[in-house]
C-alpha positions as semicolon CSV with decimal commas, in nm:
position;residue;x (nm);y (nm);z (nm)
1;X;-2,156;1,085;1,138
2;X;-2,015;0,798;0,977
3;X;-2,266;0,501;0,966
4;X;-2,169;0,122;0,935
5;X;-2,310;0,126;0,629
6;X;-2,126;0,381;0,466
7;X;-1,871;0,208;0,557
8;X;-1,980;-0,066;0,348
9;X;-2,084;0,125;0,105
10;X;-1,787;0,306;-0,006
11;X;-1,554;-0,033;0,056
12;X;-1,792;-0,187;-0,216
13;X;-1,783;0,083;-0,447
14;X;-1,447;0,072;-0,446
15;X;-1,410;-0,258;-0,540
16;X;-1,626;-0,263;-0,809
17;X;-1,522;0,069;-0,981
18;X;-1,185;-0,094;-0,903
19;X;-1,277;-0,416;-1,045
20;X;-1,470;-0,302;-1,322
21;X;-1,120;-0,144;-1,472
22;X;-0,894;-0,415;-1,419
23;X;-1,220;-0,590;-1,663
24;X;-1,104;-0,333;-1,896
25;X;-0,745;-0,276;-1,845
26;X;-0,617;-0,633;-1,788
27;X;-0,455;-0,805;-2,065
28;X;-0,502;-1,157;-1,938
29;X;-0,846;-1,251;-2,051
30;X;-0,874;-1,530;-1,766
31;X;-0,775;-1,234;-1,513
32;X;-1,081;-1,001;-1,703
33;X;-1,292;-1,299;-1,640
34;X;-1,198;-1,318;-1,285
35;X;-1,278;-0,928;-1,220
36;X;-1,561;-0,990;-1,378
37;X;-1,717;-1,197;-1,169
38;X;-1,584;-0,955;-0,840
39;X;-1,757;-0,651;-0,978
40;X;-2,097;-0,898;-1,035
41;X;-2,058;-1,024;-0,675
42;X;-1,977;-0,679;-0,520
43;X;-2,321;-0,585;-0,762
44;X;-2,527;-0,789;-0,565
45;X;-2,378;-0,637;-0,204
46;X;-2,546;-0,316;-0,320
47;X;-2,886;-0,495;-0,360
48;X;-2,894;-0,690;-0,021
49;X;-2,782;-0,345;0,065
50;X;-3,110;-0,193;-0,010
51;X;-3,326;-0,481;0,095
52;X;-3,359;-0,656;-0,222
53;X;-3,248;-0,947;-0,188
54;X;-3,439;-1,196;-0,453
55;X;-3,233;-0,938;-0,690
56;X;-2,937;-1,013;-0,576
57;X;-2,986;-1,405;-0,553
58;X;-3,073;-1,357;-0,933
59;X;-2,783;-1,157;-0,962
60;X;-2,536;-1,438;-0,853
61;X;-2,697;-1,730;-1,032
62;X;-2,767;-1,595;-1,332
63;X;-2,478;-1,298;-1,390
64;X;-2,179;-1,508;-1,177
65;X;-2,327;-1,846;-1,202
66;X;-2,436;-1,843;-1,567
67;X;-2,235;-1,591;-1,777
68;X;-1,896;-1,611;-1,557
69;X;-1,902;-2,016;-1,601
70;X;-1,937;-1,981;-1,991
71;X;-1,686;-1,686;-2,052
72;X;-1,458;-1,934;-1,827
73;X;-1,524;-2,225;-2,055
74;X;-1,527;-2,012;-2,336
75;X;-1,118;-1,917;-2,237
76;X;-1,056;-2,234;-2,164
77;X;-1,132;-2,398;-2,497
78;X;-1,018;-2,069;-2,685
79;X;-0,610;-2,091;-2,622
80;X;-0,342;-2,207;-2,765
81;X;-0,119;-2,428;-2,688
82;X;0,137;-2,177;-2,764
83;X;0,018;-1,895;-2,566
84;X;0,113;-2,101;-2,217
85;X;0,481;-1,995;-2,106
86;X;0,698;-2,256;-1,948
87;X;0,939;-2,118;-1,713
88;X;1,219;-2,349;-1,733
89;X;1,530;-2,289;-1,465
């Protein structure tokens, strides 16, 4: 019998396993950094999941609100110029 939160379950799962390898697979380090953070919020679905929820509130504001924000600043103040492409027409 298929349960509501099965459901859940394996939706989750799939989008962190499938967010977890676009971290790894993706070329575009602001894209990684994007995954990243999905596969850290889809993380903490899994702990409300099992009732633990002052894990998963430390989840998001330390993993997505601390890390994520400096990997994003970190990009930002990385690249070049010359790695932006103008599309001219």
């Amino acid at each position: 019998m298929v349960t509501a939160e099965l459901v859940a379950f394996a939706l989750f799962a799939i989008v962190t396993v499938g967010s977890s390898l676009g971290v790894v697979l993706v070329e575009d380090v602001w894209h990684s950094a994007l995954l990243l953070g999905t596969a850290l919020l889809s993380v903490a679905v899994f702990y409300v999941m099992e009732n633990a929820e002052f894990v998963a509130a430390m989840q998001v504001l330390v993993y997505v609100g601390g890390v994520l924000i400096l990997i994003t600043f970190a990009v930002m103040l990385v690249r070049d110029e010359g790695e932006t492409e103008v599309v001219q027409r």
